[in-house]
C-alpha positions in Angstrom: 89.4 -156.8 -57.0 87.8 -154.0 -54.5 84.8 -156.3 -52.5 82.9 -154.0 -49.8 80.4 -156.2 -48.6 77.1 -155.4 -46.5 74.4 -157.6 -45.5 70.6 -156.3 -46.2 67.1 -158.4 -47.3 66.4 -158.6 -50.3 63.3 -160.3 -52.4 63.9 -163.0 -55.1 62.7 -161.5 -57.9 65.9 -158.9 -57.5 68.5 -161.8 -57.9 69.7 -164.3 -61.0 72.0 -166.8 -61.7 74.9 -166.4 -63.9 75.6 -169.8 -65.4 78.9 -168.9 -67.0 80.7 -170.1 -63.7 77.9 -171.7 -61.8 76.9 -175.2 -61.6 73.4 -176.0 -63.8 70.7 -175.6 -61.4 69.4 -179.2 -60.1 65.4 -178.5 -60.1 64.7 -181.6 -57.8 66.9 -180.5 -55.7 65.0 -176.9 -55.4 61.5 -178.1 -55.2 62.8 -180.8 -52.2 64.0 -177.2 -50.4 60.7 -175.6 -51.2 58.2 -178.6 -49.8 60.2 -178.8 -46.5 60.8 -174.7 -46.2 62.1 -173.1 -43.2 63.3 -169.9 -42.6 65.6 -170.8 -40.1 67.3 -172.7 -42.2 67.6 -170.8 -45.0 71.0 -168.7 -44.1 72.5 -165.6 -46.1 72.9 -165.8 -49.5 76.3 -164.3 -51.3 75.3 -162.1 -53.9 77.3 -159.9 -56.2 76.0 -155.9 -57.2 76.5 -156.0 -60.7 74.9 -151.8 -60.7 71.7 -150.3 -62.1 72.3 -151.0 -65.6 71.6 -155.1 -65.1 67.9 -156.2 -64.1 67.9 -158.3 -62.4 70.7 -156.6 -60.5 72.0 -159.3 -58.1 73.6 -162.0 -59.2 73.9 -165.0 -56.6 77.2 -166.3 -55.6 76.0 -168.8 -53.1 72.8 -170.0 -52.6 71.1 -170.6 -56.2 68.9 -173.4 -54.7 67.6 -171.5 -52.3 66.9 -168.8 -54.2 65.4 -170.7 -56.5 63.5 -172.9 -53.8 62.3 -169.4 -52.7 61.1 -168.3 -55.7 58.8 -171.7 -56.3 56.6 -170.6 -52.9 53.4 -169.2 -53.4 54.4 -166.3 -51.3 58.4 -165.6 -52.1 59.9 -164.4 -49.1 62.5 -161.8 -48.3 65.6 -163.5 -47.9 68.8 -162.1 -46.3 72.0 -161.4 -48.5 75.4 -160.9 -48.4 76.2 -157.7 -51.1 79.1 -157.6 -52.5 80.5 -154.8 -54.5 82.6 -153.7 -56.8 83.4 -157.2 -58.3 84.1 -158.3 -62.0 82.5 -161.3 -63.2 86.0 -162.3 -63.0 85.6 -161.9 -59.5 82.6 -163.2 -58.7 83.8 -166.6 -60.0 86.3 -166.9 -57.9 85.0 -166.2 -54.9 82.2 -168.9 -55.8 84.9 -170.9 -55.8 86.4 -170.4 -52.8 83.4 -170.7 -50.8 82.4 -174.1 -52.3 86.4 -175.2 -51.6 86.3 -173.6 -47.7 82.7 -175.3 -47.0 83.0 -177.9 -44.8 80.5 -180.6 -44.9 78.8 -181.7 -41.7 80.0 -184.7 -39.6 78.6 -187.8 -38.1 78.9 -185.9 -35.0 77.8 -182.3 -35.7 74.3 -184.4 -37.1 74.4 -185.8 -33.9 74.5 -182.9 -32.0 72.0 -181.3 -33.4 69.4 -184.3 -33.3 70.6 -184.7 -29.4 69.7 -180.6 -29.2 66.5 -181.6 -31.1 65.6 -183.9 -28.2 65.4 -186.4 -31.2 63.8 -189.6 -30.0 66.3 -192.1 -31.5 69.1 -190.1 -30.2 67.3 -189.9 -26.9 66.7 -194.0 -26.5 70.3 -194.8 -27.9 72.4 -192.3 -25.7 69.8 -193.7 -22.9 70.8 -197.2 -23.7 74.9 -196.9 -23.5 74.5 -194.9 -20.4 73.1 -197.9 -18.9 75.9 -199.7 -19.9 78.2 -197.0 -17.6 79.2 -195.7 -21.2 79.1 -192.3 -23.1 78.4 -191.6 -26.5 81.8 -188.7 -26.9 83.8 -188.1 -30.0 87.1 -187.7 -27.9 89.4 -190.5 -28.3 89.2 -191.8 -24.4 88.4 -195.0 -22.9 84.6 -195.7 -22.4 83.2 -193.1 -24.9 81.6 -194.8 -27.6 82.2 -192.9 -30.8 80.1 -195.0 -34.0 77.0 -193.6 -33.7 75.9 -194.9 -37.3 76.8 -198.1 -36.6 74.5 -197.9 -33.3 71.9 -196.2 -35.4 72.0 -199.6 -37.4 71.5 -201.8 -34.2 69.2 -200.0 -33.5 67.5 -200.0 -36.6 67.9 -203.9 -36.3 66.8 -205.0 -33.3 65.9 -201.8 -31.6 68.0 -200.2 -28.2 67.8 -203.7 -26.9 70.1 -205.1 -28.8 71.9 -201.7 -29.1 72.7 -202.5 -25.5 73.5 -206.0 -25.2 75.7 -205.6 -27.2 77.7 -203.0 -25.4 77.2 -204.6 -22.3 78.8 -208.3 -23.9 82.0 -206.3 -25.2 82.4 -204.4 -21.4 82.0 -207.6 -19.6 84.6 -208.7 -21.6 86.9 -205.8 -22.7 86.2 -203.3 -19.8 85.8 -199.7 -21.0 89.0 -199.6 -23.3 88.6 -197.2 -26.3 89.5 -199.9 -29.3 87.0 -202.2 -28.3 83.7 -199.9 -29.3 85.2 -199.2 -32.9 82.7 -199.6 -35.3 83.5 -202.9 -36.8 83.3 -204.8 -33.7 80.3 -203.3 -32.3 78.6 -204.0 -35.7 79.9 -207.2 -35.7 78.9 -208.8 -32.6 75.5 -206.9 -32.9 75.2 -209.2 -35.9 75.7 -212.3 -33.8 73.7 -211.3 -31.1 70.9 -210.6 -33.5 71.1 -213.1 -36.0 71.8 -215.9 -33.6 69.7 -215.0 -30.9 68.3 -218.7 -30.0 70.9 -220.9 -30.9 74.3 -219.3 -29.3 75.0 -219.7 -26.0 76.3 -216.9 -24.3 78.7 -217.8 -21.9 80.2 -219.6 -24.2 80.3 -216.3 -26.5 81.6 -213.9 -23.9 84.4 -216.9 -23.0 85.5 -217.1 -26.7 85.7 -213.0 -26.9 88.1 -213.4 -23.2 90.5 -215.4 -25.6 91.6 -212.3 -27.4 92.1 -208.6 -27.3 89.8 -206.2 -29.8 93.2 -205.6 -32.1 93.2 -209.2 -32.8 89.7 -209.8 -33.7 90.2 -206.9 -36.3 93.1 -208.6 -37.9 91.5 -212.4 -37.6 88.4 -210.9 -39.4 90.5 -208.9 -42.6 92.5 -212.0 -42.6 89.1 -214.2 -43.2 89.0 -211.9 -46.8 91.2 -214.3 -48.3 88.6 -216.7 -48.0 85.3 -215.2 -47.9 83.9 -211.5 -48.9 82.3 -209.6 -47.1 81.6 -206.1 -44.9 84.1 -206.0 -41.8 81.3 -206.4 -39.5 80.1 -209.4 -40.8 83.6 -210.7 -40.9 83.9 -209.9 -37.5 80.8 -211.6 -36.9 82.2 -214.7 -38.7 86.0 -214.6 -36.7 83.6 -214.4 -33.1 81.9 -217.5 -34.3 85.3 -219.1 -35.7 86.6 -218.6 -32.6 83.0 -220.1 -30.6 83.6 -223.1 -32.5 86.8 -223.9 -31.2 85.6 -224.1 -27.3 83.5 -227.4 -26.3 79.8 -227.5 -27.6 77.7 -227.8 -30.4 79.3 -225.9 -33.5 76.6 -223.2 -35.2 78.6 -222.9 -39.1 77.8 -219.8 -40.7 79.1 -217.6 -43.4 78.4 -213.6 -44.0 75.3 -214.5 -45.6 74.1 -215.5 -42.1 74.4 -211.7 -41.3 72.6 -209.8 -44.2 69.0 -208.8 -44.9 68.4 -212.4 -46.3 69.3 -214.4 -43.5 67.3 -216.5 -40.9 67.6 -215.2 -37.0 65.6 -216.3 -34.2 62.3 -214.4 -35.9 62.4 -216.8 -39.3 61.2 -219.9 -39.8 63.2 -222.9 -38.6 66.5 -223.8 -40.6 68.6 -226.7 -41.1 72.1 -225.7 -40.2 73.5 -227.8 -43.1 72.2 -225.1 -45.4 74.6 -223.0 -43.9 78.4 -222.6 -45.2 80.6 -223.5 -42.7 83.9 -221.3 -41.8 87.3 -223.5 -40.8 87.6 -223.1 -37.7 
């Protein structure tokens, strides 16, 4: 294989698709690229020369939907490509296939970068609301840097930045700023609790049941919980905080991980009889 490669602009009517080793083209998924359109994002596109005797010439690599999402504008526009030359079709196939093997997907946290670059507003109020807390939202393994920023997103989405921070604020009054107590499950979980129990559960009582074990343990009493119940691990976390509620002096609140789901009652529904609730041993 001989590849010289040089990057010039090129318009879309000068490139095709050879389907012998790409992927069918997913129309949907062009026309969605077209309607939202940016050049910025529209990056370089690998083509191979295949010489003056094929018209179209170029034959596209990488990039077919954006090329093809291109070509469905009313006014095409130039885009910038990647030549290569001197490739069989051979050739061509196998570099296609190495870029799609080398491509690495986005993260969690690269998302999250570029919303917090973006100045996006969620990102903004979240990031605002575990500051408060004397928290930081960090992917680096190290105590007080929260790294589930789905799982916030979720709160949030639940019961706003509010509960997004009470519930931070519960687990480092309890836990302090260690690193294992802000993993996903438990954050979830006790955001479910907070949220879904808002009126009833006392929460002195709450943040003395969570002093009666470490963040490791509440893990492993929630998976254990799976041999009676189904459920996420959040909401089975949710369940082993109240298990473990039920067993300090007070009136018992029984629920079951249908108590934290989209169906359930919380402190916005209408009244509820506990009885209709499944209770958990304690």
């Amino acid at each position: 294989m001989s590849d010289d490669a040089y990057v010039t602009a090129m318009p879309v009517n000068e490139l095709f698709t050879d389907h012998t080793y790409q992927r069918p083209l997913d129309a949907r998924r062009a026309k969605q690229i077209a309607a939202r359109w940016d050049r910025r994002l529209a990056g370089i596109v690998e083509v191979s020369d295949r010489t003056n005797g094929h018209s179209p010439r170029y034959a596209v690599i990488d990039g077919q939907h954006r090329v093809a999402a291109a070509a469905l504008l009313p006014d095409p526009p130039i885009l910038v490509v990647n030549v290569h030359t001197g490739l069989s079709i051979a050739d061509e196939a196998a570099l296609f296939d190495r870029l799609n093997r080398q491509r690495r997907a986005p993260t969690t946290w690269d998302h999250w970068m570029a919303r917090r670059a973006s100045q996006d507003e969620t990102v903004r109020k979240i990031e605002t609301a575990v500051a408060a807390v004397g928290l930081k939202i960090d992917p680096a393994p190290k105590d007080g840097h929260v790294r589930c920023t789905s799982t916030l997103e979720k709160l949030a989405a639940l019961g706003g930045t509010t509960l997004v921070e009470e519930t931070l604020r519960l687990i480092f009054d309890c836990w302090g700023r260690r690193l294992d107590a802000y993993d996903a499950p438990i954050v979830h979980g006790l955001g479910l609790v907070l949220h879904y129990l808002n009126t009833p559960i006392d929460r002195a009582r709450l943040w003395e049941c969570m002093l009666d074990v470490m963040p490791r343990q509440l893990k492993t009493q929630a998976l254990a919980l799976r041999d009676m119940t189904t459920g996420s691990q959040p909401k089975l976390v949710a369940v082993a905080v109240m298990t473990l509620y039920n067993r300090r002096p007070g009136k018992k609140i029984l629920v079951s991980t249908n108590t934290f789901g989209p169906t359930a009652r919380n402190a916005h529904s209408a009244s509820r009889s506990p009885r209709a609730l499944k209770a958990v041993p304690a």
